[in-house]
C-alpha positions as CSV (number, residue, x, y, z in Angstrom):
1,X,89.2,95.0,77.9
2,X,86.6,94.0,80.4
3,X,86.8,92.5,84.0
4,X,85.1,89.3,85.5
5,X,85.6,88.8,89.4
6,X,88.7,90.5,89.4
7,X,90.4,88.8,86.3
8,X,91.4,90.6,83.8
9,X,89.8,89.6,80.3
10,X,91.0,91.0,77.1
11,X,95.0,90.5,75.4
12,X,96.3,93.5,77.3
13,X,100.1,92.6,77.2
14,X,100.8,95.2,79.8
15,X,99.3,93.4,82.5
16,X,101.6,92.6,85.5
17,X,102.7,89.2,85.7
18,X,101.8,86.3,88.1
19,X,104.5,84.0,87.0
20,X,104.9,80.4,89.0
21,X,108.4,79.2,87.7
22,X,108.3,75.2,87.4
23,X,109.8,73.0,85.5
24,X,109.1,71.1,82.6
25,X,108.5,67.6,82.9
26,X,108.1,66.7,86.9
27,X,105.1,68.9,86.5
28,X,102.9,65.9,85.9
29,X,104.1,64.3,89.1
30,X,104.1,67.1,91.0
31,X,100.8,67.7,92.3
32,X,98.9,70.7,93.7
33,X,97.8,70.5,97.4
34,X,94.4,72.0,97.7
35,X,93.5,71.1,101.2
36,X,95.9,69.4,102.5
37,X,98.9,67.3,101.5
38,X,96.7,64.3,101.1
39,X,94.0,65.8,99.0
40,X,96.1,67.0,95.2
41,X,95.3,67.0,91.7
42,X,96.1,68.5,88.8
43,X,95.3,72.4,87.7
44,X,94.5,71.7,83.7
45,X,93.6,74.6,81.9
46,X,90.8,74.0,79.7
47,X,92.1,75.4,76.2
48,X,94.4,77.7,78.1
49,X,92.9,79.9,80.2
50,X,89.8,80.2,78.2
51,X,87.5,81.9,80.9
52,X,89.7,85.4,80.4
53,X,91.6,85.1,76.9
54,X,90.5,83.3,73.4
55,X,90.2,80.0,73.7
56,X,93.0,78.3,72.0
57,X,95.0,81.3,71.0
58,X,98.8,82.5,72.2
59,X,97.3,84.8,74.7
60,X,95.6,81.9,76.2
61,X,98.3,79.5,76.6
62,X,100.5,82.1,77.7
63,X,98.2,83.0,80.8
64,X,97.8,79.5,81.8
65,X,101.7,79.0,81.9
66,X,101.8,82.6,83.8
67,X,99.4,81.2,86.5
68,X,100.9,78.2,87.2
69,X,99.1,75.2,85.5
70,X,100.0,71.8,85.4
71,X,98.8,71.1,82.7
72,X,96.4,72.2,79.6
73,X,93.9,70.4,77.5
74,X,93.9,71.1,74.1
75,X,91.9,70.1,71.1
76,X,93.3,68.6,67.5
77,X,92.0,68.1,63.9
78,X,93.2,67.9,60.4
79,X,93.4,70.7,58.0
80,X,93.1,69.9,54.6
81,X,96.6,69.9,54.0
82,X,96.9,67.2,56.4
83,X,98.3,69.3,59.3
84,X,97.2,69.1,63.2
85,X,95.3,72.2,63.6
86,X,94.2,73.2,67.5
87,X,90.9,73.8,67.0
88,X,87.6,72.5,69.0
89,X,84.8,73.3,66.3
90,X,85.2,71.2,63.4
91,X,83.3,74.2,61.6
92,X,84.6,77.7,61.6
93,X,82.3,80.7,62.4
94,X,82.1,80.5,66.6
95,X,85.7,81.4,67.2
96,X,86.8,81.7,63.7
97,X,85.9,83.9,61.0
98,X,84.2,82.1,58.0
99,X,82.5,79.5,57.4
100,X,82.2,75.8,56.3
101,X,84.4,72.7,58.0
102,X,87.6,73.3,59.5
103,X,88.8,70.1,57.4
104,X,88.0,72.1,54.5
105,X,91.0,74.9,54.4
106,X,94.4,74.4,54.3
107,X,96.5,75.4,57.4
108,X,98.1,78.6,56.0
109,X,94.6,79.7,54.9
110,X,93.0,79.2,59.0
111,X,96.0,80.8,60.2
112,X,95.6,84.0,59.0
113,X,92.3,84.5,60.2
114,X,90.6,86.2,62.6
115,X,90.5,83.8,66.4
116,X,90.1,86.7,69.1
117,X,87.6,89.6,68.4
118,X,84.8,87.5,69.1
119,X,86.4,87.1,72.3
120,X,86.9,91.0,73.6
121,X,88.2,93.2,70.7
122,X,91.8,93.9,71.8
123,X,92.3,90.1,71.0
124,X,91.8,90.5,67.1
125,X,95.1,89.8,66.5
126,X,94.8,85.8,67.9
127,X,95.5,83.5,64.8
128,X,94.8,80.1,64.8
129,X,97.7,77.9,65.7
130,X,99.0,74.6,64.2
131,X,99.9,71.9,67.1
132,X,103.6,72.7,66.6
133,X,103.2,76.3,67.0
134,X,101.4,75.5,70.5
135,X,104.4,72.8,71.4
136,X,107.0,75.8,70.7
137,X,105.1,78.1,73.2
138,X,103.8,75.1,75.7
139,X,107.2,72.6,75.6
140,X,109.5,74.2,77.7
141,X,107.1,74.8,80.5
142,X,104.0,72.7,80.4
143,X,102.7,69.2,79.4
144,X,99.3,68.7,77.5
145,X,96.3,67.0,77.4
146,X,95.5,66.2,74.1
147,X,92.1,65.5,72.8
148,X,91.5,64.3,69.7
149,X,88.3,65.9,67.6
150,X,89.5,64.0,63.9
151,X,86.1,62.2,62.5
152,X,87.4,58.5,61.7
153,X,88.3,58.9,57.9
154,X,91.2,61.4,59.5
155,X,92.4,59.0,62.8
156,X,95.1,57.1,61.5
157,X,96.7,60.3,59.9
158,X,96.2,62.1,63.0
159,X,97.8,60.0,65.0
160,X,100.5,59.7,63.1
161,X,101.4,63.4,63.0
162,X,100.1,64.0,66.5
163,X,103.2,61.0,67.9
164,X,105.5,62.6,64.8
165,X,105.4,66.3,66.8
166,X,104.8,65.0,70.1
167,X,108.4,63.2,69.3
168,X,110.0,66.1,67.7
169,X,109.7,68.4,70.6
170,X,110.3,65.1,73.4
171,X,106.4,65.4,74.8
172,X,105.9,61.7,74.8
173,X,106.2,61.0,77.4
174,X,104.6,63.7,79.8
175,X,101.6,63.9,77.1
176,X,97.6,62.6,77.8
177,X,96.0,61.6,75.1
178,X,92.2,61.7,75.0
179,X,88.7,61.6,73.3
180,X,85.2,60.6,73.2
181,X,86.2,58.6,70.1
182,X,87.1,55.2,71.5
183,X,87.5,54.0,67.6
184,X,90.7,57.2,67.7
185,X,92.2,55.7,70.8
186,X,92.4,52.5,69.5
187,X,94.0,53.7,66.8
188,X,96.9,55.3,68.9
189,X,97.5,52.2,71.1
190,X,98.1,50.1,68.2
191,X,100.4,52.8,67.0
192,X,102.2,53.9,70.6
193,X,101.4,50.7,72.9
194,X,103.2,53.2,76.2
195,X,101.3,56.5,75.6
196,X,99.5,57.2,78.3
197,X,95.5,57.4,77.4
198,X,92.3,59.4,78.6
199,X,88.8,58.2,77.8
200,X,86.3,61.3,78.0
201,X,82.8,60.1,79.2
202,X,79.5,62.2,79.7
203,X,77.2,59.2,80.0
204,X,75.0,58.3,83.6
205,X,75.8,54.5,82.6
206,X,79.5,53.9,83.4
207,X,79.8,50.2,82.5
208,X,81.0,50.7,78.8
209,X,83.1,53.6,80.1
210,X,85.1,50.6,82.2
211,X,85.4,48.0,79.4
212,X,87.0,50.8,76.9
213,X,89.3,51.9,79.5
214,X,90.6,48.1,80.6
215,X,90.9,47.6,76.5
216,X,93.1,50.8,75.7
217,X,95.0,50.4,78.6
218,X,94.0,53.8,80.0
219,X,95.6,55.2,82.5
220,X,92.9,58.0,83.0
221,X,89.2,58.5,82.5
222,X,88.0,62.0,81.9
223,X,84.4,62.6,83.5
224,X,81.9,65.5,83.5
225,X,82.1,67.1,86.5
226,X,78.7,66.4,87.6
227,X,79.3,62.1,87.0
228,X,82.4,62.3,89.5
229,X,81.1,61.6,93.2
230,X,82.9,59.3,95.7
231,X,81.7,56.1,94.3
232,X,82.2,56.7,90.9
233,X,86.0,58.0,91.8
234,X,86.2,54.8,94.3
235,X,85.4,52.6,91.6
236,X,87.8,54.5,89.1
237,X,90.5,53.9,92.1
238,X,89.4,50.2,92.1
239,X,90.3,49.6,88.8
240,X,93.7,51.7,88.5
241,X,92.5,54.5,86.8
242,X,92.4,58.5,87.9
243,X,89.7,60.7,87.8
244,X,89.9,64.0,85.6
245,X,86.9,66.2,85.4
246,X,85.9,69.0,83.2
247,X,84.8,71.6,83.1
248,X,84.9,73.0,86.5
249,X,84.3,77.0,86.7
250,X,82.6,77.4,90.3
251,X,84.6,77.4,93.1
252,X,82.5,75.6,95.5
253,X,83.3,72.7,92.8
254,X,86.1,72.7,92.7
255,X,86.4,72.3,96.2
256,X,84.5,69.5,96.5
257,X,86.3,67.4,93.7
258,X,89.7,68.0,95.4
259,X,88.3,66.7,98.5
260,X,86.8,63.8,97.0
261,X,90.2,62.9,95.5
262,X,89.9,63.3,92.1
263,X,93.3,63.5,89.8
264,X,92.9,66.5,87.9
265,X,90.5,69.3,87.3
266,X,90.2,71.4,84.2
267,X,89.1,74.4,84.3
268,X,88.4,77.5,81.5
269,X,89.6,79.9,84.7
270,X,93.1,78.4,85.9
271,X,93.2,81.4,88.6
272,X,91.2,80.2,90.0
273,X,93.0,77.4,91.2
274,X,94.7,79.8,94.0
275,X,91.8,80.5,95.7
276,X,91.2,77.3,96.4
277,X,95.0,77.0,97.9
278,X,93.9,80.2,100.0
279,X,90.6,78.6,100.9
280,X,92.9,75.8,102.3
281,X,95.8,77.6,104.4
């Protein structure tokens, strides 16, 4: 176990807790002030709190519920086996052990490896997790953003399992739903015409970014930090849609995105996200 700023990185179960009791599903609506009551957003932890645990792993998801998180982003594909894996890599050897295409294994054969040691080595014992395996940990305490990595053979079974769980364990409703792949949005309006929608966008030229989000009916676009300056989150504002940005690390940032307005920030350190409420009192 290691230390970065202060945070504790590593899986050390003994550490003392920082627990922010909310609950469940007014955490979407209940915004977090960071200057002042007129400047909020949303803390999103990118992939759990990916900055000091394995990214996508129990540890991970369990610290970002510990700090107090409105929400987290996570990412979903098919196994081969047909199951929602949450994974970001559709190839295995950066945070998994092995090698070839995620869609390649069948889910009982990724969970048993290996998800943490590349991470810090007290974490070797981080599997990968199946979506319902994060919903059982993440339910009762914290909505998700969900983005969706499938390639297009695998959208219209992703989709389908990604509304069956989000059903089963009553997330519709305080769920995101987003990706780069407008083709995979598309695909879940015609399937769930209410769920609420995020288009992701990294391009300079915004235009196309507009058009896909007045198609799907999106009620969120999520931006690269770096494209989200007053007139892009005006114009977003314009046109009924809130700014999210990723991924947003620095403090100084931070900062400046909550006082530009925007709706949510996700970040791979969520505790950070109190120094900024210090910063402000």
């Amino acid at each position: 176990m290691n230390s970065k700023e202060g945070i504790v990185v590593g899986c050390n179960r003994s550490l003392p807790p920082h627990r922010l009791l909310l609950t469940p599903h007014s955490l979407v609506a209940g915004w977090f002030a960071c200057y002042n009551r007129r400047m909020s957003f949303l803390r999103i932890a990118h992939r759990g709190a990916s900055g000091t645990r394995p990214e996508h792993t129990r540890v991970a998801f369990e610290r970002a519920i510990e700090v107090g998180v409105d929400m987290i982003e996570i990412d979903v594909q098919l196994t081969r086996d047909r199951q929602l894996v949450v994974l970001h890599d559709l190839e295995l050897g950066r945070t998994v052990e092995g090698k070839g295409r995620v869609r390649e294994y069948d889910l009982a054969d990724l969970r048993a490896r290996d998800a943490g040691s590349w991470f810090d080595p007290t974490c070797r014992d981080q599997k990968v997790l199946s979506l319902a395996e994060v919903l059982e940990i993440t339910a009762a305490s914290v909505p998700l953003n969900v983005e969706i990595k499938s390639p297009p053979p695998d959208w219209e079974t992703t989709v389908r399992q990604l509304l069956e769980l989000l059903g089963r364990f009553d997330q519709l409703e305080a769920t995101i739903v987003s990706s780069f792949a407008m083709g995979a949005l598309r695909c879940l309006r015609s399937a769930a015409p209410q769920m609420r929608i995020g288009a992701l966008w990294q391009q300079p030229d915004l235009e196309p970014l507009w058009a896909h989000a007045r198609e799907l009916g999106a009620a969120t676009v999520h931006l690269s930090w770096p494209l989200a300056v007053d007139s892009v989150i005006e114009q977003a504002r314009r046109r009924g849609l809130t700014v999210l940005t990723w991924t947003v690390n620095d403090l100084d940032d931070m900062c400046r995105l909550a006082r530009a307005g925007v709706g949510g920030i996700i970040s791979d350190f969520p505790e950070r996200f109190a120094a900024i409420a210090a910063a402000g009192r």
